[in-house]
N, C-alpha and C positions, 0 to 999 in steps of 0.2 A: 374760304378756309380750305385750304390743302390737310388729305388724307395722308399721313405718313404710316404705312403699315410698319408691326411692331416684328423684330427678328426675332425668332427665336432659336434657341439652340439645340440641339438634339437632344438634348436631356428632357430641355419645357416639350418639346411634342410628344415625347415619353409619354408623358404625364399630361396633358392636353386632354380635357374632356369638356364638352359642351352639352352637355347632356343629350345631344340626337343621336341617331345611327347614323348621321353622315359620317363619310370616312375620308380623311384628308390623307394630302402627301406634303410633307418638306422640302419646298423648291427654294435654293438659295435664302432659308429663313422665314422665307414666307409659307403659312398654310394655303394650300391648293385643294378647292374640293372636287375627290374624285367619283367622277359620274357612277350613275346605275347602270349596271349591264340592263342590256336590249331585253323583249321580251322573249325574241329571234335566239338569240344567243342563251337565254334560258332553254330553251325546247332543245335546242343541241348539245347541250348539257346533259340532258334529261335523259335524252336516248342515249349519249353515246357511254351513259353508266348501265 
């Protein structure tokens, strides 16, 4: 059985909730989940406020 992911439109990602704190992006329709920043990348955060 083939996956065919479903497109959505800028409006449905609007309104997109899956109940986690993952946080996606709208690539061509498709949801993309975008990674966690590093822990590295936290610490320089941290300092450079």
């Amino acid at each position: 059985m083939t996956y065919t992911p479903l497109k959505l439109t800028f409006e449905q990602y609007l309104e997109y909730d899956d109940g986690t704190d993952n946080r996606y992006e709208l690539f061509d329709g498709e949801l993309r989940l975008v990674p966690s920043e590093s822990e590295e990348n936290g610490w320089i955060a941290v300092w450079l406020m």
